[in-house]
PyMOL commands that place a pseudoatom at each C-alpha (Angstrom):
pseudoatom trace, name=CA, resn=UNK, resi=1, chain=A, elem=C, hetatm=0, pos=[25.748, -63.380, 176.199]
pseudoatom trace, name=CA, resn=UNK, resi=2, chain=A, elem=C, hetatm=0, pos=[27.697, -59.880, 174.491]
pseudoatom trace, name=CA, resn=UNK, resi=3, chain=A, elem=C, hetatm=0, pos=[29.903, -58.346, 176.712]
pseudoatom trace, name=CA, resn=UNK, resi=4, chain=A, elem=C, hetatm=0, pos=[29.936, -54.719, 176.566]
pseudoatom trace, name=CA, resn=UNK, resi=5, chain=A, elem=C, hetatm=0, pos=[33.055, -53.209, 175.460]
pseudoatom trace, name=CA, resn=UNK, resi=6, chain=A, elem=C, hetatm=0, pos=[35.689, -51.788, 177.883]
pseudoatom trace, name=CA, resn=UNK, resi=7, chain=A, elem=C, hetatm=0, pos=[35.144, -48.170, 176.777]
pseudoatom trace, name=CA, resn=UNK, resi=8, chain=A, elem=C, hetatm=0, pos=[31.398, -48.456, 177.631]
pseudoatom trace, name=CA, resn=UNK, resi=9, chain=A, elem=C, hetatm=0, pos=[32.084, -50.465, 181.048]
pseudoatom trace, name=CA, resn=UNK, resi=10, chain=A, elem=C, hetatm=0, pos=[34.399, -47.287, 181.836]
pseudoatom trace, name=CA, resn=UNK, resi=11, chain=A, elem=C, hetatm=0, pos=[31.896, -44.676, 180.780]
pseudoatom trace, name=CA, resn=UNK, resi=12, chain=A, elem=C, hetatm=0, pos=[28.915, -46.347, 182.244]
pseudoatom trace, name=CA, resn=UNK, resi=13, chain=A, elem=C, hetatm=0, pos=[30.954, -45.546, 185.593]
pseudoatom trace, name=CA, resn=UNK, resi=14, chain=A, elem=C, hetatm=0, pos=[32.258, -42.363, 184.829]
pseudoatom trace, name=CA, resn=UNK, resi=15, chain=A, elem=C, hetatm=0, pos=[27.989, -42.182, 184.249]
pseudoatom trace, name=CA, resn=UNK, resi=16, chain=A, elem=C, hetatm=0, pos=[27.543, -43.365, 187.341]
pseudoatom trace, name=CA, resn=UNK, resi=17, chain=A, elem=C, hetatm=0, pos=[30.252, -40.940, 188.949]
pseudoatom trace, name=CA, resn=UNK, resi=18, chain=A, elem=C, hetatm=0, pos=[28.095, -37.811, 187.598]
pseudoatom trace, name=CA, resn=UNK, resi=19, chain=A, elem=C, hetatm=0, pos=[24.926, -38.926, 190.479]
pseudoatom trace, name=CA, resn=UNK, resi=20, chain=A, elem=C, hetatm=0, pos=[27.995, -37.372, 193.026]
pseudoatom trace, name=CA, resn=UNK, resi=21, chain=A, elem=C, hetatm=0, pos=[27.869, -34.229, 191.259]
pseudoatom trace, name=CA, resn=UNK, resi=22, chain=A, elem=C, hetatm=0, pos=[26.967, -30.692, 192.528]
pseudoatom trace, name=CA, resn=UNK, resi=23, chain=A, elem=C, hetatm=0, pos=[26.324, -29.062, 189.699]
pseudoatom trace, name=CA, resn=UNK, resi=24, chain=A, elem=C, hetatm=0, pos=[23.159, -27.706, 188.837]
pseudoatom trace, name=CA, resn=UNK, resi=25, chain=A, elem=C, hetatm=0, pos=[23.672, -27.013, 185.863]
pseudoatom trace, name=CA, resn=UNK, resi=26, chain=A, elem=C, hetatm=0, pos=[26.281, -29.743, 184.228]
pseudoatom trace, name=CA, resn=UNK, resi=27, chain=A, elem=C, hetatm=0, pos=[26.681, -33.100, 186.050]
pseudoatom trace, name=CA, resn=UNK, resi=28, chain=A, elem=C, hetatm=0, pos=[29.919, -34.527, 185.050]
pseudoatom trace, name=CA, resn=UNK, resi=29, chain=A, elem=C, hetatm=0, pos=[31.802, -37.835, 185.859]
pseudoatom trace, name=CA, resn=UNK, resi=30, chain=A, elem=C, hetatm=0, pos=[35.829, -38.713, 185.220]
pseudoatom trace, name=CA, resn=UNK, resi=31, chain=A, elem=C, hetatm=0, pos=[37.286, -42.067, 186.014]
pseudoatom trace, name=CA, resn=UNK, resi=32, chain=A, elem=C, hetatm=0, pos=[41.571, -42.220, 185.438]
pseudoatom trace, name=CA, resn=UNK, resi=33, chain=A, elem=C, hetatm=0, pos=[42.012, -45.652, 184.061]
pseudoatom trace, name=CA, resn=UNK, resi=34, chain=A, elem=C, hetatm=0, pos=[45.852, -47.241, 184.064]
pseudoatom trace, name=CA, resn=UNK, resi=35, chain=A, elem=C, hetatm=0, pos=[46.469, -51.131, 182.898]
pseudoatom trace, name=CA, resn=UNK, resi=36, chain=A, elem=C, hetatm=0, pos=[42.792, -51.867, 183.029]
pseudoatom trace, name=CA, resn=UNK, resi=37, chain=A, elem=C, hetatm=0, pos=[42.348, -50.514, 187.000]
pseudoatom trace, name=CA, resn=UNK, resi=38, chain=A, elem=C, hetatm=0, pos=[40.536, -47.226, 188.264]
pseudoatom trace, name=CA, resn=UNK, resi=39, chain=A, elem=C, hetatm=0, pos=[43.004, -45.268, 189.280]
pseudoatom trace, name=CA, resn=UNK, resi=40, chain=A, elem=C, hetatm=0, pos=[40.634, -42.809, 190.924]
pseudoatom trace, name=CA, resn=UNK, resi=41, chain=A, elem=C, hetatm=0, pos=[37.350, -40.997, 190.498]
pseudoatom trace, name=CA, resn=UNK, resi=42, chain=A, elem=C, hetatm=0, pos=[36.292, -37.402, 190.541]
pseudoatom trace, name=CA, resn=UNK, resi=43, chain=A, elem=C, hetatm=0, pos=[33.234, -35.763, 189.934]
pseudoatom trace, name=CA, resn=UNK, resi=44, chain=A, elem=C, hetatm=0, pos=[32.154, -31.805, 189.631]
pseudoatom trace, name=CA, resn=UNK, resi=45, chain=A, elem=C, hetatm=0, pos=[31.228, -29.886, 193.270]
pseudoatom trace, name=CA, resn=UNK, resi=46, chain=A, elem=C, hetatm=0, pos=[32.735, -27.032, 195.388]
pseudoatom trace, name=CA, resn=UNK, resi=47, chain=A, elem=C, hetatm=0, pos=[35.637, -27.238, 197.374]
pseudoatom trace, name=CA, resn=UNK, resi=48, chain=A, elem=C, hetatm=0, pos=[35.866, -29.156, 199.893]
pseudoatom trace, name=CA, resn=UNK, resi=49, chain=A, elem=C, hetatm=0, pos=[33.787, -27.415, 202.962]
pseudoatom trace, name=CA, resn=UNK, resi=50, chain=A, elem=C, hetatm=0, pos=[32.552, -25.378, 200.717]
pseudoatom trace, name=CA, resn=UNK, resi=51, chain=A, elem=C, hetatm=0, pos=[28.907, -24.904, 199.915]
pseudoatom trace, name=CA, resn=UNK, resi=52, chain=A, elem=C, hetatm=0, pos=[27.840, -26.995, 196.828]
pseudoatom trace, name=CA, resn=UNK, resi=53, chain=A, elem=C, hetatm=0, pos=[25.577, -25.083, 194.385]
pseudoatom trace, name=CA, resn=UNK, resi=54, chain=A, elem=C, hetatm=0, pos=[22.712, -27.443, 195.497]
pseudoatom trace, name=CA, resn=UNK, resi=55, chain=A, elem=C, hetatm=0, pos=[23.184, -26.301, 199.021]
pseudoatom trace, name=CA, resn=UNK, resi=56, chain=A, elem=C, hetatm=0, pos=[22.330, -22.904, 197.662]
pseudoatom trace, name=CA, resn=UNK, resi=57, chain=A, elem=C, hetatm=0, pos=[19.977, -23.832, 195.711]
pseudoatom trace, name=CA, resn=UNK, resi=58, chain=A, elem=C, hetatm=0, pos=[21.250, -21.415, 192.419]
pseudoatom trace, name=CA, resn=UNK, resi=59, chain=A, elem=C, hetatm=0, pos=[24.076, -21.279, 190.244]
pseudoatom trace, name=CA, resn=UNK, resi=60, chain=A, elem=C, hetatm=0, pos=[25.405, -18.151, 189.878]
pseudoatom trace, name=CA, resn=UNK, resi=61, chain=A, elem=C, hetatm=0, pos=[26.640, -18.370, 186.426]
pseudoatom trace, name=CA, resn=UNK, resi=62, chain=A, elem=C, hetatm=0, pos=[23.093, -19.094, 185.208]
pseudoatom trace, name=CA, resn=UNK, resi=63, chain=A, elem=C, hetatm=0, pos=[21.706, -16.213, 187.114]
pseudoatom trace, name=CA, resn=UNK, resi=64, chain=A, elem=C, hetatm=0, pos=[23.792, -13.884, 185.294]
pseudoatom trace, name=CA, resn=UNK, resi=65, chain=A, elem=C, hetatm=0, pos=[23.426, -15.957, 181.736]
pseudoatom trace, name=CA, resn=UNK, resi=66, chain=A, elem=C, hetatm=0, pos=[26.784, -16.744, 181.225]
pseudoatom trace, name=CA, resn=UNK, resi=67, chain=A, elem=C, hetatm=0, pos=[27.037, -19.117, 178.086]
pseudoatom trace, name=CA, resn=UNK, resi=68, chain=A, elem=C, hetatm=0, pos=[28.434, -22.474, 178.816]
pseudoatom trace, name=CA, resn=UNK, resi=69, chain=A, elem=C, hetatm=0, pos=[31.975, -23.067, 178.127]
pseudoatom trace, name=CA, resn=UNK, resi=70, chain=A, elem=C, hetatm=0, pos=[32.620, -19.709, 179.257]
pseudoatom trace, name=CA, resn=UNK, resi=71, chain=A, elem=C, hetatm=0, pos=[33.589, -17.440, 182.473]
pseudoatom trace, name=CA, resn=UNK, resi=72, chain=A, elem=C, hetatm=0, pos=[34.719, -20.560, 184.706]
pseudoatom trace, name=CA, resn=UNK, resi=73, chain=A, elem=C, hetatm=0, pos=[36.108, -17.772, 187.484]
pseudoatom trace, name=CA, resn=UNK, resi=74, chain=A, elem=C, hetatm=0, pos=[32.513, -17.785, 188.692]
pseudoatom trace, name=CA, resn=UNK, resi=75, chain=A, elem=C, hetatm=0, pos=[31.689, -21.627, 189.011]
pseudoatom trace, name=CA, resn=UNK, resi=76, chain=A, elem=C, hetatm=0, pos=[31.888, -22.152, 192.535]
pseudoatom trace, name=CA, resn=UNK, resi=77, chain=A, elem=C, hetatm=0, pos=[32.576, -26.066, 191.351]
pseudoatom trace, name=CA, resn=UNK, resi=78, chain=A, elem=C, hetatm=0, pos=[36.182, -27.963, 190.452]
pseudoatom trace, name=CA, resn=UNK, resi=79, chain=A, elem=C, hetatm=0, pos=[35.765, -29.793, 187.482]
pseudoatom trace, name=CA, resn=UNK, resi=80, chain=A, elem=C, hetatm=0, pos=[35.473, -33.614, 187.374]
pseudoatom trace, name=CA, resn=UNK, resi=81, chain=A, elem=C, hetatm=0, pos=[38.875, -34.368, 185.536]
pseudoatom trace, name=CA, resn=UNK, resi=82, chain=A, elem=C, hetatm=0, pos=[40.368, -31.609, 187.952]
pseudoatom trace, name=CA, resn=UNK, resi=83, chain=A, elem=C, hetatm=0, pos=[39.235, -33.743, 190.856]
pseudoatom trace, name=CA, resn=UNK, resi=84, chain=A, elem=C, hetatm=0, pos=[40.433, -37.344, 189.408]
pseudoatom trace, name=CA, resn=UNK, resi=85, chain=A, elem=C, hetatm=0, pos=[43.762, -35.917, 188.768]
pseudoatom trace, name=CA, resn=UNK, resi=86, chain=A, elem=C, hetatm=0, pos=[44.118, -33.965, 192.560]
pseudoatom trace, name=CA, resn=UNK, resi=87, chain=A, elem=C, hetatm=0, pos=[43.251, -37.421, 193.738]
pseudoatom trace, name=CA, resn=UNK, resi=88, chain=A, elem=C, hetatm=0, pos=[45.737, -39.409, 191.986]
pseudoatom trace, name=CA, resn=UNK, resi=89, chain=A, elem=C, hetatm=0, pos=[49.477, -39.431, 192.040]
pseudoatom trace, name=CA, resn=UNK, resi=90, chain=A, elem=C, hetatm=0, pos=[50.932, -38.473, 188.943]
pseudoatom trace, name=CA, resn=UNK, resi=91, chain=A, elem=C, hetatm=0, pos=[53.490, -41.973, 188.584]
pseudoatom trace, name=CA, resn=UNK, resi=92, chain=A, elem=C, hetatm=0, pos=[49.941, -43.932, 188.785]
pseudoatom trace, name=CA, resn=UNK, resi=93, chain=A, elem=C, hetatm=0, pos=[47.833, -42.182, 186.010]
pseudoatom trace, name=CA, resn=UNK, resi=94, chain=A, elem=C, hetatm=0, pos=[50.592, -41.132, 183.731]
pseudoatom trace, name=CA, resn=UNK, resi=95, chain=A, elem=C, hetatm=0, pos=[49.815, -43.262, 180.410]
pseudoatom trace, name=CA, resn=UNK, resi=96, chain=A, elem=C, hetatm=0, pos=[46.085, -43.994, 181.393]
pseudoatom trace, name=CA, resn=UNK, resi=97, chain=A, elem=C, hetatm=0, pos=[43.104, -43.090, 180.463]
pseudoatom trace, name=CA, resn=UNK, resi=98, chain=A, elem=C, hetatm=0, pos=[40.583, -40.421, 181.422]
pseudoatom trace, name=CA, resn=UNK, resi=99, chain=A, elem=C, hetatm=0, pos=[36.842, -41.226, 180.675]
pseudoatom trace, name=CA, resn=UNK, resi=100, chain=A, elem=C, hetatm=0, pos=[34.573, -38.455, 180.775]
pseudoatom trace, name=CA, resn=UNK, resi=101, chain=A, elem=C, hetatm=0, pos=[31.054, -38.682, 181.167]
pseudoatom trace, name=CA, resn=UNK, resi=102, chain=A, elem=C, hetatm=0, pos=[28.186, -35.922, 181.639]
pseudoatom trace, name=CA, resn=UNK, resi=103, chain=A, elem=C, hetatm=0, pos=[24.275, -35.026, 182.588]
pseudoatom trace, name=CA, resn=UNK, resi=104, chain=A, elem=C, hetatm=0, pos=[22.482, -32.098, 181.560]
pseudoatom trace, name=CA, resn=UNK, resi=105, chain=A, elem=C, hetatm=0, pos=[21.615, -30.657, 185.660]
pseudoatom trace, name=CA, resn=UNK, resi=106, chain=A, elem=C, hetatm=0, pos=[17.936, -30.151, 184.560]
pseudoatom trace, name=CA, resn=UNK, resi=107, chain=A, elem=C, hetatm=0, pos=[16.805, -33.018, 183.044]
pseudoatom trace, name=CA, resn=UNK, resi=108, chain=A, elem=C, hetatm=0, pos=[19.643, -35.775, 183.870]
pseudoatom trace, name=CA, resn=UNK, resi=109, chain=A, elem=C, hetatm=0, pos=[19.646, -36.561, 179.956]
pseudoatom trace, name=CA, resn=UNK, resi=110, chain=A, elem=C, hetatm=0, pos=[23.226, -37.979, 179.112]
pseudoatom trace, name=CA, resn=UNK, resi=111, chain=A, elem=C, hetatm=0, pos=[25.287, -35.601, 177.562]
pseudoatom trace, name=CA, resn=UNK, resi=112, chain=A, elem=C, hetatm=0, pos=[27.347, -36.436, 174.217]
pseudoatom trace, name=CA, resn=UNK, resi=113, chain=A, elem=C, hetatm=0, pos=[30.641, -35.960, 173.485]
pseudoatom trace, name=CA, resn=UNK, resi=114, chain=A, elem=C, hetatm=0, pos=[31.527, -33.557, 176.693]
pseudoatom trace, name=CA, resn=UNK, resi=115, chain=A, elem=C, hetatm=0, pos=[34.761, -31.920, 175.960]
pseudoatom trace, name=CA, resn=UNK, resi=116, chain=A, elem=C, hetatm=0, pos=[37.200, -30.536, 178.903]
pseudoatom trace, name=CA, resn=UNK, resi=117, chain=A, elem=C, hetatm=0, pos=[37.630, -26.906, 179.132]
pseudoatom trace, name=CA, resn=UNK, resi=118, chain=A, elem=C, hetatm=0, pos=[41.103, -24.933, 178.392]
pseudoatom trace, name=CA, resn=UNK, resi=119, chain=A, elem=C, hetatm=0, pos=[42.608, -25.784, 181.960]
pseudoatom trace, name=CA, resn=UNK, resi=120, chain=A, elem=C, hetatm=0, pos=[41.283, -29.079, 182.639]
pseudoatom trace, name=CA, resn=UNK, resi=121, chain=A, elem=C, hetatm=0, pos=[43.157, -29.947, 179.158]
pseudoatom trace, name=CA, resn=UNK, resi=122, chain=A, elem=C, hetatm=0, pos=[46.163, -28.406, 180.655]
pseudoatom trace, name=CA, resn=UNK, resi=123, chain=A, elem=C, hetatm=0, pos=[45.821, -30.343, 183.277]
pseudoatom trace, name=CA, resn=UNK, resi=124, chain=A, elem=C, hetatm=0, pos=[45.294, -33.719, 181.881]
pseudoatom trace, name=CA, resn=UNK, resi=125, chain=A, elem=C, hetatm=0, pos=[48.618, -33.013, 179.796]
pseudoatom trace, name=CA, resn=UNK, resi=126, chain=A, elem=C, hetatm=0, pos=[50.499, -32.245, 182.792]
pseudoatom trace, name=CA, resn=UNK, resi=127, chain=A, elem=C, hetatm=0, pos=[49.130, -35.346, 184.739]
pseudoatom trace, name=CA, resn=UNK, resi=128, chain=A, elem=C, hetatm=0, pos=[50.568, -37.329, 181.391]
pseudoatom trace, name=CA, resn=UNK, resi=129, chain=A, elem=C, hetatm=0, pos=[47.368, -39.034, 180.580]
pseudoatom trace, name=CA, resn=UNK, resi=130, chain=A, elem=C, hetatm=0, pos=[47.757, -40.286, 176.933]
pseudoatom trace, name=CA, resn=UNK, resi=131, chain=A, elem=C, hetatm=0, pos=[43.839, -40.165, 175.979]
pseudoatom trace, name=CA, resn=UNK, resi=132, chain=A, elem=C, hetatm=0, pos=[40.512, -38.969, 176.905]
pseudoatom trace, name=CA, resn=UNK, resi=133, chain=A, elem=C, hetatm=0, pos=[37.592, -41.139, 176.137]
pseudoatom trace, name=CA, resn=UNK, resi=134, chain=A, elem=C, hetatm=0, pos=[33.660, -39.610, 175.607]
pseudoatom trace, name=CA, resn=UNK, resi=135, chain=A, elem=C, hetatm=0, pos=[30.266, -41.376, 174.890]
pseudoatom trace, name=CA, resn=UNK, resi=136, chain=A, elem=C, hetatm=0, pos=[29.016, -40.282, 171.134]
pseudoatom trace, name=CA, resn=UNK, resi=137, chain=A, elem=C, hetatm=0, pos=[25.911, -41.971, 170.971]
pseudoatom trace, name=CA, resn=UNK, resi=138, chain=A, elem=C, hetatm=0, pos=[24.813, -45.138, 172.831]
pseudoatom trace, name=CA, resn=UNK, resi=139, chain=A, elem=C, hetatm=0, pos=[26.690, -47.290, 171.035]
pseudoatom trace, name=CA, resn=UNK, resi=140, chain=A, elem=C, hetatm=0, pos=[29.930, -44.782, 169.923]
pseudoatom trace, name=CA, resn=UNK, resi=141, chain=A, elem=C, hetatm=0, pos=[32.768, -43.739, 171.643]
pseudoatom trace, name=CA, resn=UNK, resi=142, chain=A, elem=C, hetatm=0, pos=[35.001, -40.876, 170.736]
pseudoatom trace, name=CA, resn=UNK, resi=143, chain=A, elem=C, hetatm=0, pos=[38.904, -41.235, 171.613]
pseudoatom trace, name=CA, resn=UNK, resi=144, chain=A, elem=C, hetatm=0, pos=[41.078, -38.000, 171.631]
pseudoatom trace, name=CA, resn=UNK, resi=145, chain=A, elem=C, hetatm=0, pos=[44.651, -38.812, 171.776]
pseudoatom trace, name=CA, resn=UNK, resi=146, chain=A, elem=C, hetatm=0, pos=[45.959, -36.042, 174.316]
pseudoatom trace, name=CA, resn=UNK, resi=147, chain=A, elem=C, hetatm=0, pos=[49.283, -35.472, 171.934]
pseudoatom trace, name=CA, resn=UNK, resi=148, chain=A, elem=C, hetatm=0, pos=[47.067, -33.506, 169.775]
pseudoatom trace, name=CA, resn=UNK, resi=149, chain=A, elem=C, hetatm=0, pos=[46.011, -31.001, 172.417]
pseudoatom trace, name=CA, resn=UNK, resi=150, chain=A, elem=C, hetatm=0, pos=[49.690, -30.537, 172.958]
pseudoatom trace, name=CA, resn=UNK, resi=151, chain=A, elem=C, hetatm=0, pos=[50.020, -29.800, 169.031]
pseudoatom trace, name=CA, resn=UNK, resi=152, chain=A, elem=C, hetatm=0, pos=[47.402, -27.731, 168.821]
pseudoatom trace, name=CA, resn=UNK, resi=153, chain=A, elem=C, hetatm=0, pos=[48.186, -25.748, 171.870]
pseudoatom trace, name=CA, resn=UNK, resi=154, chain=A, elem=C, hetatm=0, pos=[45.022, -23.171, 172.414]
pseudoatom trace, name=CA, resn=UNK, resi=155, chain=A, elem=C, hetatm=0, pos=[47.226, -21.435, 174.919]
pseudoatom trace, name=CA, resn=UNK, resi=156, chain=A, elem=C, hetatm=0, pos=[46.857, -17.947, 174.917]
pseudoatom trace, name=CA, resn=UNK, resi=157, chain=A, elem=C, hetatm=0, pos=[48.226, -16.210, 171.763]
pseudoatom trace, name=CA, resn=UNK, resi=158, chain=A, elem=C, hetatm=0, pos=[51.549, -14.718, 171.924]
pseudoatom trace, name=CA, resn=UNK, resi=159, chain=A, elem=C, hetatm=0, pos=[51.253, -11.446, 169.868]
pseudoatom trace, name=CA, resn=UNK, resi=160, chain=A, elem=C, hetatm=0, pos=[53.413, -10.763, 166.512]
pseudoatom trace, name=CA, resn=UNK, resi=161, chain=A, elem=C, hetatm=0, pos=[54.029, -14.548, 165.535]
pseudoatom trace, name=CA, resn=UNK, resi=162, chain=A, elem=C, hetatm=0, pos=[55.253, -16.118, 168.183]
pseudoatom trace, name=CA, resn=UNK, resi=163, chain=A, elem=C, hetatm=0, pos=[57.228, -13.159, 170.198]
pseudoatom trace, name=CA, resn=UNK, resi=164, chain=A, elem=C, hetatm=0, pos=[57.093, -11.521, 173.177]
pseudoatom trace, name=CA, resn=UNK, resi=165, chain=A, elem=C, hetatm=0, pos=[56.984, -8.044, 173.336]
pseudoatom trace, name=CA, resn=UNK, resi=166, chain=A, elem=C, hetatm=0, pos=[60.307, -6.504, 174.582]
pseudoatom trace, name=CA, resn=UNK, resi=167, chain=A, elem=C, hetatm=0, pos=[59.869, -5.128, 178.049]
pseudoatom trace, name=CA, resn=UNK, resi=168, chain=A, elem=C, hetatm=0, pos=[60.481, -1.042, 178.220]
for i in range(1, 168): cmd.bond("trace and resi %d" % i, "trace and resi %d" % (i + 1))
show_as sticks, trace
zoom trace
């Protein structure tokens, strides 16, 4: 008998985390992993009490065509990392592990390598997770060592190299 590894065991939950998603258009699953125990779970939806986009029956950022990746102000969902971080305390996670998993809303085909957006990075830096691990294929995984989001920082660019304007 071949175990499967622990990245895969992780992801196939994260995987199965996405089936409590909202979303109609991206399903998405995080699991926060510390010392080889789920720390929590989160997956993508509205705000608590809030209508889900499957209540509605429409997302509103595909009715007005917005490209994915952008214009997140209009998602009526929190994103799955966002919601495995809220749910965690910070002294728990810090260190771990976040595995990220997705599903295409339309066709529940498994999305490959799903990559955070701009805030939910910022967030995973500030809960001091140390990694973030995606499914490639079916049998790759993809590990991004959070220090190098911190390096590259794709904060907002300060104008004329690295200074503030003066105020007048």
């Amino acid at each position: 008998m071949e175990r499967i590894s622990k990245e895969h065991y992780y992801l196939d939950i994260a995987e199965t985390v996405t089936e409590r998603s909202t979303c109609l258009r991206r399903r998405y699953g995080a699991i926060i992993v510390k010392n080889d125990e789920i720390i929590s779970t989160g997956y993508n939806g509205a705000p608590r009490g809030r209508l889900n986009c499957v209540d509605l029956g429409c997302c509103t950022r595909e009715a007005m065509n917005v490209p994915h990746g952008e214009r997140y102000e209009l998602c009526r969902s929190v994103h799955a990392e966002a919601n495995a971080i809220i749910s965690a305390a910070r002294r728990d996670m810090a260190g771990g592990t976040l595995y990220l998993a997705g599903k295409d809303g339309a066709t529940g085909e498994i999305l490959y390598d799903p990559a955070s957006c701009a805030m939910c990075r910022r967030m995973i830096i500030n809960a001091g997770l140390s990694q973030v691990i995606t499914r490639l294929s079916p049998t790759e995984c993809r590990t991004v060592d959070v220090r190098e989001w911190i390096e590259e920082d794709d904060s907002l660019p300060v104008p004329d190299g690295g200074k503030c304007p003066e105020k007048t």
